[in-house]
N, C-alpha and C positions, 0 to 999 in steps of 0.2 A: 503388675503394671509398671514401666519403667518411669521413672523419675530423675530427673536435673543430677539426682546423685550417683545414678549413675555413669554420667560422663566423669566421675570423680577419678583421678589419676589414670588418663586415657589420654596424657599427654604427650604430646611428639618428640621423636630424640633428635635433635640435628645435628650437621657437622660445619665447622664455620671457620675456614684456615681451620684443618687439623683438630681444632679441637670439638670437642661433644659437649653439646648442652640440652639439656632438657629444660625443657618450656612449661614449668609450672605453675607460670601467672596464668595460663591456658585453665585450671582447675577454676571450677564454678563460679569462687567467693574469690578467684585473684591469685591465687596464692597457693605452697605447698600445703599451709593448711587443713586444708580439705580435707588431707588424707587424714588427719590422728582426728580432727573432729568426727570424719564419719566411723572411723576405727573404734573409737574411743564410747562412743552414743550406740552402737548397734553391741559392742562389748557387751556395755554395762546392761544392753537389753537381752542380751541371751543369756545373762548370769542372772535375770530377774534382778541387778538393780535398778532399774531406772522401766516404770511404770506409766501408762497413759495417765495422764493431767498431772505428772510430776513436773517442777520446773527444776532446771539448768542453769547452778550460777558459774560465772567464769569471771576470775579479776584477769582483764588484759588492755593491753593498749594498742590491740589491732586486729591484728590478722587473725589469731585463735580464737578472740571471740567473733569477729563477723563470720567466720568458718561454723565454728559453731551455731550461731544465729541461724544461717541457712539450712544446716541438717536440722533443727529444732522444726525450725520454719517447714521443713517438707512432710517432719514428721509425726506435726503435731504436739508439739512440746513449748511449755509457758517458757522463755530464756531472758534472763535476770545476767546482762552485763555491766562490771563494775569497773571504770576506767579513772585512769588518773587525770587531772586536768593539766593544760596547756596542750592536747593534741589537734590535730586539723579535725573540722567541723565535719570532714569529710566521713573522720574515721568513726565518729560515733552515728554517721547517716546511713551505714552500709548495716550496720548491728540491726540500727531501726528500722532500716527498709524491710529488714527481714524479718522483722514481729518483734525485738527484743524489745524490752524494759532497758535503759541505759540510764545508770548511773555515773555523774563522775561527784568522785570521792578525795577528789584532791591529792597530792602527792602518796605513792605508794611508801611507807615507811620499812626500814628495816627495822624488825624487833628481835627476836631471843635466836631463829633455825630459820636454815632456807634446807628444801628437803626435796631431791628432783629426782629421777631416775637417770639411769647413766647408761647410757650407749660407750663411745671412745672414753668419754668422762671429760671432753673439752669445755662444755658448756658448765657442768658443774664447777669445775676450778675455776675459772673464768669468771662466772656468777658468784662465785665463794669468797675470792681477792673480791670482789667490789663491793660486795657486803661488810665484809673485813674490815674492810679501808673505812667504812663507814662507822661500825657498831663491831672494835676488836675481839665483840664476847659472843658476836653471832656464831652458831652451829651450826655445821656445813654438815648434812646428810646425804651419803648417795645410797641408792636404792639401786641393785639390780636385779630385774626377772629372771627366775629361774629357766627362760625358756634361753638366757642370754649368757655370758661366760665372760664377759670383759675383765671383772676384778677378781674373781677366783679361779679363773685356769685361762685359757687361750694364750695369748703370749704373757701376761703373766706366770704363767704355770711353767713354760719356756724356761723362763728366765730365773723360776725361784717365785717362792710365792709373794702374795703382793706383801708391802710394804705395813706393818702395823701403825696402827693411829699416832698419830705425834712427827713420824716419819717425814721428811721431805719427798718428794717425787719430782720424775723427770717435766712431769705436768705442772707443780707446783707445790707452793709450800702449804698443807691444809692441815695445821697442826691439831687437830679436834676431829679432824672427819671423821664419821664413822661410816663403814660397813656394814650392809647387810642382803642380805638375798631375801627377793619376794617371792612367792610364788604367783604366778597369775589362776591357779584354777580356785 
């Protein structure tokens, strides 16, 4: 029976002067979103993680949890959002319109590792200096799926293999990061 989640990433490409944009406030909850929450929830349901009357916690400050809120919402799942305070009233009204539990927990603090997956690896470095800046003894971990090749071959494999830990990069300076490959099965 089709469902709301389905219209998920059936978003329209335009062209506007010359350039191309894709309109993915157009996805259900607003937002590109959508996609890693539905991605991410139906995953974890085909690998038998995530079980009817499990709940779903997400710390975010927006869009990935009311994303998430809404795949919960359609698909029957308790969802436990934990948001920081000082955001628009708005952002914790969209979570809740859609069944969550919303927490705010006051400032997100940096403690010991921030631990993300890594696509280009912009977000990580990025994320890693600010942490940094913050807490100089935090640990920057990038994670990449084995189904992906960014830090162990593609144009690093080009160029010479990646960089060992301590190393500087064209991205930035992550002197602790570490490497590792996941597997997703």
């Amino acid at each position: 029976m089709p469902t709301i989640l389905d219209a998920i990433g059936s978003t329209p490409l335009i062209q506007i002067d010359g350039i191309w944009i894709k309109l993915e406030f157009l996805n259900p909850s607003g937002s590109i979103k959508a996609r890693i929450a539905k991605y991410m929830i139906e995953r974890a349901e085909r690998e038998g993680l995530l079980k009817p009357g499990d709940t779903i916690v997400e710390a975010s400050s927006g869009n990935t949890g009311n994303a998430l809120s809404m795949v919960a919402a359609v698909k029957g799942y308790r969802m436990l959002v934990l948001m920081p305070s000082g955001l628009s009233r708005e952002r914790t009204a969209i979570s809740r319109a859609f069944g969550a539990e919303v927490h705010i927990i006051g400032d997100f603090h940096v403690t010991d590792a921030v631990v993300s997956g890594v696509g280009t690896g912009g977000t990580i470095i990025g994320v890693g200096q600010a942490f940094k800046a913050i807490n100089p003894l935090c640990k920057v971990v990038a994670l990449e799926p084995s189904e992906s090749c960014t830090i162990l071959c593609g144009e690093q494999r080009r160029n010479g293999p990646p960089p060992p830990p301590g190393a500087a990069t064209a991205e930035g300076d992550l002197t602790d990061a570490t490497r590792a490959r996941v597997s997703a099965r």
